[in-house]
C-alpha positions as CSV (number, residue, x, y, z in Angstrom):
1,X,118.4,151.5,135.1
2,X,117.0,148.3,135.6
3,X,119.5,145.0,136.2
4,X,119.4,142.0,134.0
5,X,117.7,139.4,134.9
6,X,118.9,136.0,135.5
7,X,117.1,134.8,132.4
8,X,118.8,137.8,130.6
9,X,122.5,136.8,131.7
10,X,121.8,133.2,130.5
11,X,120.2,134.3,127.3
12,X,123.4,136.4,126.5
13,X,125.8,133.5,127.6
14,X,124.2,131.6,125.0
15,X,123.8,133.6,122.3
16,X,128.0,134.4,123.0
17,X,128.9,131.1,123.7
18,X,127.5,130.5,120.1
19,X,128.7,133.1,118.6
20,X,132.6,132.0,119.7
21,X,132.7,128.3,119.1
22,X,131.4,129.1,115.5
23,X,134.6,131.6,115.2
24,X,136.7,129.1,117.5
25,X,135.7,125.7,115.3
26,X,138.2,126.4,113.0
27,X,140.9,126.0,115.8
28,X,139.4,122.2,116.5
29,X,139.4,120.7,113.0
30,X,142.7,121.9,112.8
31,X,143.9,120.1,116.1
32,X,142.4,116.9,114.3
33,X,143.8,117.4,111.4
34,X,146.8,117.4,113.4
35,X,146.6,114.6,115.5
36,X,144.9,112.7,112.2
37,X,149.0,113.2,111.4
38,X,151.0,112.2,113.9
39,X,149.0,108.9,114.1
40,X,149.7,108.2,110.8
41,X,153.9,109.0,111.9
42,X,153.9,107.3,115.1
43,X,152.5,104.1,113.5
44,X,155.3,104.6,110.8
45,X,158.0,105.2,113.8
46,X,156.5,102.5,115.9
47,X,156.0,103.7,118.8
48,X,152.5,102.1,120.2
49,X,152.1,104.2,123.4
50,X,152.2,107.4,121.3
51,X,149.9,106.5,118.1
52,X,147.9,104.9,120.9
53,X,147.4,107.8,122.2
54,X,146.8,109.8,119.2
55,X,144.2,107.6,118.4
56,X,142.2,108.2,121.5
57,X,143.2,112.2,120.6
58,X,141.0,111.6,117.2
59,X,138.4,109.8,119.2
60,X,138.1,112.4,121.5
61,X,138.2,115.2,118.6
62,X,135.1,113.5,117.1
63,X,132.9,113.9,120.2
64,X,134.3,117.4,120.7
65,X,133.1,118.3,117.2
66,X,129.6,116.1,117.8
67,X,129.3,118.4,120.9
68,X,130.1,121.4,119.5
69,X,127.4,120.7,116.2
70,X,124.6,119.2,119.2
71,X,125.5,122.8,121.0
72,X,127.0,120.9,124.0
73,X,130.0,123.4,124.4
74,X,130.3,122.7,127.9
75,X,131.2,119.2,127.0
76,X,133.2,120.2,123.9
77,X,135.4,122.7,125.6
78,X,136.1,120.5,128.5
79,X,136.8,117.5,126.3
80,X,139.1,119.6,124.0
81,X,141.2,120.7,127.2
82,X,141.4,117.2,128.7
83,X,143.0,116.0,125.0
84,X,145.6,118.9,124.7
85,X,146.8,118.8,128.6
86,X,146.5,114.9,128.5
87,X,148.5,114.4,124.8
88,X,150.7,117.3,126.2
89,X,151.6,115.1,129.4
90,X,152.1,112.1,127.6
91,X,153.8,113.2,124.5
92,X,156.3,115.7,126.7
93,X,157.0,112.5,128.8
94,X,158.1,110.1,126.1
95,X,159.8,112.5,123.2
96,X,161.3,114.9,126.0
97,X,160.8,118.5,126.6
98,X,162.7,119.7,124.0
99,X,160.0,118.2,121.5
100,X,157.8,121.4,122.5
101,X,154.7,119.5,122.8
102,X,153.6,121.9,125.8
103,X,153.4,124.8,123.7
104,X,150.3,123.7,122.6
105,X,148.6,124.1,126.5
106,X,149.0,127.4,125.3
107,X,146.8,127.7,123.0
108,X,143.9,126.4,125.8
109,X,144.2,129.8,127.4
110,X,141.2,131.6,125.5
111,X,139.1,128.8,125.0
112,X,139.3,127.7,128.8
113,X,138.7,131.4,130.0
114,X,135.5,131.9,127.7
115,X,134.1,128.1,127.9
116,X,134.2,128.0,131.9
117,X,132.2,131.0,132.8
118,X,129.6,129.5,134.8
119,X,132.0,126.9,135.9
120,X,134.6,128.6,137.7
121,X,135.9,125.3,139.8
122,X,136.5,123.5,136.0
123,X,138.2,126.6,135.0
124,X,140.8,126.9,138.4
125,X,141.3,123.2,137.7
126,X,141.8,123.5,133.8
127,X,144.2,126.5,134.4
128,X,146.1,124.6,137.7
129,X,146.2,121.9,135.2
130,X,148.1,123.6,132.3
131,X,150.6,125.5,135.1
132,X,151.2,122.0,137.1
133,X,151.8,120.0,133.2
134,X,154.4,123.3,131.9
135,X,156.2,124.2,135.2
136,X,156.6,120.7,136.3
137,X,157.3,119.3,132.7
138,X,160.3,122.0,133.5
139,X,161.1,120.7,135.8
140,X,161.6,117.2,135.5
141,X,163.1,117.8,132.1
142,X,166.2,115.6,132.2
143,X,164.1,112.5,133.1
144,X,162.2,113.1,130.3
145,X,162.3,111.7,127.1
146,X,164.4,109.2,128.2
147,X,165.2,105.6,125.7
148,X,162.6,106.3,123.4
149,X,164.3,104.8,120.7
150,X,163.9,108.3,118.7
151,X,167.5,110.0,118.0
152,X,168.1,113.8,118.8
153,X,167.6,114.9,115.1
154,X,164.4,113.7,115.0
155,X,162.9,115.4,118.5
156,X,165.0,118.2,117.3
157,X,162.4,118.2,114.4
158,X,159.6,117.5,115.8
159,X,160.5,120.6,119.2
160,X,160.8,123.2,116.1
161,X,157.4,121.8,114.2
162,X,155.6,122.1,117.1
163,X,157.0,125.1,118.2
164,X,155.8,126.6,115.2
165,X,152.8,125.4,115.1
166,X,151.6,126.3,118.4
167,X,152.4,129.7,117.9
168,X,150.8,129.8,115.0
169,X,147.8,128.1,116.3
170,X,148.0,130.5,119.5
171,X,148.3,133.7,116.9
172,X,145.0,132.2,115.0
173,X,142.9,131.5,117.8
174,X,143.6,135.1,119.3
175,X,142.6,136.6,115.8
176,X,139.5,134.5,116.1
177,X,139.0,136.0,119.4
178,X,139.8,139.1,118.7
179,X,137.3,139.0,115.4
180,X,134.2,137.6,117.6
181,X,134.6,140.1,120.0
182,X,134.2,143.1,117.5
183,X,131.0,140.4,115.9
184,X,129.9,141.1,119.2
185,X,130.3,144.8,119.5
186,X,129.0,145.2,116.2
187,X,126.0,143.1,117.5
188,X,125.3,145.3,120.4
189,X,126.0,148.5,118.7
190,X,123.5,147.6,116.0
191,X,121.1,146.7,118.5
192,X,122.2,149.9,120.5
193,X,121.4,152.4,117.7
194,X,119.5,151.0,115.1
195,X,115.8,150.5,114.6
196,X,114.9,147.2,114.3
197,X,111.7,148.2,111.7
198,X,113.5,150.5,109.4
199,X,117.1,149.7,110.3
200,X,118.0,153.0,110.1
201,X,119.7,154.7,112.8
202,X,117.7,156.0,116.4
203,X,117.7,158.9,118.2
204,X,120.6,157.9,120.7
205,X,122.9,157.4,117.5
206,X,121.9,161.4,116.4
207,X,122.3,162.5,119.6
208,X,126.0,160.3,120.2
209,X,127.2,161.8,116.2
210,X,126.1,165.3,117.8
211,X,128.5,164.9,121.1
212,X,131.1,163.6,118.6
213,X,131.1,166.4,116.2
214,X,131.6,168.7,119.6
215,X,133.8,171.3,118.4
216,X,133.7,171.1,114.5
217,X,130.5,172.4,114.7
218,X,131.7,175.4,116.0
219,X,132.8,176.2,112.9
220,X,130.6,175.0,110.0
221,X,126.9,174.7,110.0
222,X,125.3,171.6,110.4
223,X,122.3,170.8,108.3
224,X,119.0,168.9,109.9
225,X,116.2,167.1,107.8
226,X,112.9,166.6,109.4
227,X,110.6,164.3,107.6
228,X,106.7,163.2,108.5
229,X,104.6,160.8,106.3
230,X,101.7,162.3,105.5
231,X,98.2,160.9,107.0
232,X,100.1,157.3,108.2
233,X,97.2,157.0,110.4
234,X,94.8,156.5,107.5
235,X,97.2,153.8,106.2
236,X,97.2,151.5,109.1
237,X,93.8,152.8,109.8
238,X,92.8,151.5,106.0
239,X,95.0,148.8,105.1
240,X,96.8,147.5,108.5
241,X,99.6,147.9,110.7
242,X,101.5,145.0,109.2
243,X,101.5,147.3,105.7
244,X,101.9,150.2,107.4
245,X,105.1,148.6,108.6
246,X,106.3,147.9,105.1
247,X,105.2,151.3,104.1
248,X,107.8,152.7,107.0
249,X,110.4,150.0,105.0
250,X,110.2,151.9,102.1
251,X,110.7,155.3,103.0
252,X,113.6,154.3,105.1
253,X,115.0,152.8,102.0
254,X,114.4,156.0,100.0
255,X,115.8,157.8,102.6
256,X,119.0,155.7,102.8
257,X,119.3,156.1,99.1
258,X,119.0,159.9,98.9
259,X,122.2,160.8,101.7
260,X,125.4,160.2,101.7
261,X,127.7,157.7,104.0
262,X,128.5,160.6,106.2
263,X,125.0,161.3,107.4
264,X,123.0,159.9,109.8
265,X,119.4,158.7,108.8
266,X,117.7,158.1,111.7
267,X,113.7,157.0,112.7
268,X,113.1,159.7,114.7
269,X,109.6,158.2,116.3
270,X,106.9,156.8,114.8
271,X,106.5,158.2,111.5
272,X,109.1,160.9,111.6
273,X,112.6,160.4,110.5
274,X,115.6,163.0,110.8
275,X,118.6,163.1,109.2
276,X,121.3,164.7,110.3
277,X,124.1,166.3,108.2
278,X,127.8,167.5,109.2
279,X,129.3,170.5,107.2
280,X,126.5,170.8,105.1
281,X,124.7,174.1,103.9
282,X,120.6,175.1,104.1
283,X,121.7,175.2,99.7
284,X,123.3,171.6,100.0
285,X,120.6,170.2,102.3
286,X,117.6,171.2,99.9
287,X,118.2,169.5,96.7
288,X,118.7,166.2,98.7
289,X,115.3,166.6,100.5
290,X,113.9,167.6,97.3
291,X,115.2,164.4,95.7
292,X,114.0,162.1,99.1
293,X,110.2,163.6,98.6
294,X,110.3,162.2,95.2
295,X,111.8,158.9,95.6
296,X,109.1,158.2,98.5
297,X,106.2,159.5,96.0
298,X,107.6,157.5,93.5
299,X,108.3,154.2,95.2
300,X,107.2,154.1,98.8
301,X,103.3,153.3,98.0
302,X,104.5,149.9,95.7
303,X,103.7,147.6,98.7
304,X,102.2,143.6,98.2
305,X,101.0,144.7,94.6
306,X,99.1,147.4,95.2
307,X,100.1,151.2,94.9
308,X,99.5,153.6,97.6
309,X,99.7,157.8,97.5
310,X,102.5,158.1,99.9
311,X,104.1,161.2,100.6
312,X,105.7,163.4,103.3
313,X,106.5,166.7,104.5
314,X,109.7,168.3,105.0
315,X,111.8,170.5,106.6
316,X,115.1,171.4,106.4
317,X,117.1,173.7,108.4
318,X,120.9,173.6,110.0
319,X,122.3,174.1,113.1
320,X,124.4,177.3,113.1
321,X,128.0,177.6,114.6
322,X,127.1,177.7,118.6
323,X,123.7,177.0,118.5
324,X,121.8,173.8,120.6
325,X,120.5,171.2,118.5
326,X,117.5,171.8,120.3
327,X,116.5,175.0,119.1
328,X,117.0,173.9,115.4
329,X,115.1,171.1,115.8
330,X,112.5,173.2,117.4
331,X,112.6,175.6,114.3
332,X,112.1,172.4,112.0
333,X,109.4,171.2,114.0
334,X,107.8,174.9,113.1
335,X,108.7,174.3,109.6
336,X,107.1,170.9,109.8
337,X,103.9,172.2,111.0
338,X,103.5,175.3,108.5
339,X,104.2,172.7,105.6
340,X,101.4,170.6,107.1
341,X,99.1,173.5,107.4
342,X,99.8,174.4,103.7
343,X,98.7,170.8,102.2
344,X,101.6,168.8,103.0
345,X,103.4,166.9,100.6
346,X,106.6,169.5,100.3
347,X,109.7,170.4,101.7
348,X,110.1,173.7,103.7
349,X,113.0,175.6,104.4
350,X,114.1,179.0,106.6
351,X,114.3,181.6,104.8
């Protein structure tokens, strides 16, 4: 197998560093909100060196956002981590550490570990960072918080707020985490086992449902549609690849529209499409390739206002209990040629 390129790791970076600051934005306007909040109630408590600083959080917040919209995530990510370890330090220093403002380094955890990739000595010093700010904030606990003017109650308040919020905060970023990492598995697996013409399913998908089945195919049959448009070379030939293309678009479609949710559709190669049905019968599997000939006569030839005679030929066949794929698919392929040989335009069976 070839190795990706150093173009191809960056490209992917990119497109994935996208992907997870548009699921991860969320978590910054709610940190300004935030911090938009206890501006507004330091001012009210008066205590300067706290809404001070909350006002250089909301600055901060603004350029982080700015960065994140001008796809600058390097810069947004590393001024979001300053802010929280920064406002984490300060805040821990004049309330105390029983006003659980270092819960929220926390919640830098996922964001510092995806942002910092490529930047491995920003990410060591991020994550040094957030251990040196929590273990020594422990540390130093009893000289904390010390003549701030603010009685227990109140830092009482503001430790179970905050402690509350960051783990709330902390619980939503991981579900945002968690959600862009299936985007992305979803992403690859389309890209894995899906044409990109037809979107239907590819061969690797057939052959993956085949391994899964395993066993319960050992003991009910398996039924196989082959399909081949008829004289597709004449189309492009005729009218153009680019129609041809759409052509393609519409039998997929009336495929898709004739199966069920449990079978796979698949663009077998070219112009041939198989679909592949579990615990179906040769007497199930004929009235729905009878009803997929139709729906392509009747609707795959309405392409850029014109009307083309489209049609196909199939076959139809299963896989018995303990038989190879292979060998049915052969036997299809033999169906497929006698139905050609005959005039095309039908659907053949075994007998």
């Amino acid at each position: 197998m070839t190795s990706s390129t150093a173009d191809d790791r960056a490209q992917v970076l990119q497109d994935a560093t996208y992907q997870f600051w548009r699921h991860i934005i969320a978590i910054v306007w709610i940190a300004f909100a935030i911090h938009v909040l206890l501006f507004g109630l330091f001012v009210a408590l008066g205590i300067p060196v706290l809404w001070g600083a909350n006002a250089v959080s909301i600055a901060m917040y603004v350029a982080c956002l700015l960065a994140i919209r001008r796809q600058r995530y390097q810069a947004a990510g590393l001024l979001f981590s300053i802010e929280i370890i920064a406002h984490a330090i300060v805040a821990t220093w004049m309330l105390g550490w029983d006003s659980n403002f270092h819960f929220y380094l926390f919640c830098l955890v996922p964001i510092i570990a995806f942002s910092f990739q490529i930047s491995p000595v920003r990410r060591i010093c991020l994550n040094v960072a957030i251990v040196l700010v929590a273990v020594g904030g422990y540390a130093l606990r009893g000289h904390m918080g010390v003549a701030n003017g603010i009685n227990d109650g109140l830092v009482e308040v503001f430790g179970i707020v905050n402690a509350f919020t960051a783990t709330a905060l902390l619980m939503h970023a991981t579900a945002l985490s968690v959600r862009f990492t299936m985007a992305m598995q979803m992403n690859l697996f389309h890209s894995a086992h899906r044409d990109s013409l037809t979107s239907l399913y590819t061969r690797r998908r057939v052959l993956q449902r085949l391994r899964q089945l395993g066993a319960a195919r050992q003991g009910a049959s398996t039924a196989i549609i082959l399909l081949d448009v008829d004289h597709f070379k004449q189309i492009n030939d005729r009218h153009g690849h680019d129609l041809g293309d759409v052509v393609l678009q519409r039998i997929a479609e009336s495929i898709s529209g004739s199966v069920r949710a449990t079978d796979i559709a698949a663009r077998w190669g070219g112009e041939e499409f198989l679909v592949l049905m579990p615990n179906t019968s040769l007497a199930d599997a004929w009235p729905v390739a009878e009803r997929m000939l139709a729906h392509i006569r009747a609707q795959a030839g309405q392409v850029s206002g014109a009307t083309l005679a489209v049609t196909a030929t199939l076959a139809v066949t299963v896989i018995e209990p303990g038989e190879a794929f292979r060998d049915a698919l052969n036997r299809a392929d033999q169906l497929l040629y006698q139905g050609k040989e005959a005039g095309r335009d039908r659907v053949m069976r075994t007998a």
